[in-house]
C-alpha positions in Angstrom: -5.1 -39.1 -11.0 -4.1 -35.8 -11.5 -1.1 -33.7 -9.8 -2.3 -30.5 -8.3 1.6 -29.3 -8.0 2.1 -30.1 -12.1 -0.8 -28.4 -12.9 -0.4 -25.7 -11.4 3.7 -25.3 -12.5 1.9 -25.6 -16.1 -0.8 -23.1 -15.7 2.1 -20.3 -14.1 4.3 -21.1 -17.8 1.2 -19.9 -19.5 0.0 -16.6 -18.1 1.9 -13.1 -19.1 3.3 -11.6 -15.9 3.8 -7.6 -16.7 5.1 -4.3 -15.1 2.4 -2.3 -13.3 4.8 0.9 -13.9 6.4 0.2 -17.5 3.8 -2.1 -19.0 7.0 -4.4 -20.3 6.8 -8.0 -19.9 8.9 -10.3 -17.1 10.1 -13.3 -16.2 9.3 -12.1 -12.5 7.6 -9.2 -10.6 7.7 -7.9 -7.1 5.1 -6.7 -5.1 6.0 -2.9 -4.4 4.1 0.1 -2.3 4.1 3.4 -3.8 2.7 5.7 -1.1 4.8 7.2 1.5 1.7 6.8 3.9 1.1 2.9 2.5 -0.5 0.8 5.3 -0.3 -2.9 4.4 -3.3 -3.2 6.6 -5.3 -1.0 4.9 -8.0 -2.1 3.2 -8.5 -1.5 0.3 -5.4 -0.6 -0.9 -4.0 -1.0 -5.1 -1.4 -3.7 -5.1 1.1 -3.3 -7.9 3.5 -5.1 -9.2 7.2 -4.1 -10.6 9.9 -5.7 -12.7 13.3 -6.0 -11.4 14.3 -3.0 -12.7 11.5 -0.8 -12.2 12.0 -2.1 -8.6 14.8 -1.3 -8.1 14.4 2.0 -9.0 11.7 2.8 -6.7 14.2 1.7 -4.3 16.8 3.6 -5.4 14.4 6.8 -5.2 12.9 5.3 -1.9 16.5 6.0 -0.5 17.1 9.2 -2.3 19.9 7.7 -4.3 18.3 8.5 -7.7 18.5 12.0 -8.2 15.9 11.9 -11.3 13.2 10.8 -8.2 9.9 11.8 -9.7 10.9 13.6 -12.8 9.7 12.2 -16.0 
């Protein structure tokens, strides 16, 4: 008999997780909302994913700490 919870730990080691913003590989991603107007409700709405640092730069620029905030 098989284990669901093995299987499934095995089958997580084998896919590529990746950066919706920078495109780089990661060992984890977060969930983030782009839009100022984002309603998690909303349907449909594009659900991206960041790296840790490309999160926490949208958080940065979320709270007007990063003063590069949409430049680039």
């Amino acid at each position: 008999m098989s284990d669901p919870t093995r299987e499934a730990d095995e089958n997580a080691q084998d896919r590529v997780l990746r950066c919706d913003l920078c495109g780089d590989q990661a060992q984890s991603v977060r969930r983030i909302a782009l839009d100022g107007e984002y309603d998690r409700l909303r349907k449909p709405h594009q659900v991206m994913y960041a790296c840790a640092t490309c999160s926490e730069k949208k958080e940065r620029e979320r709270l007007g700490l990063d003063r590069r905030a949409g430049r680039g």
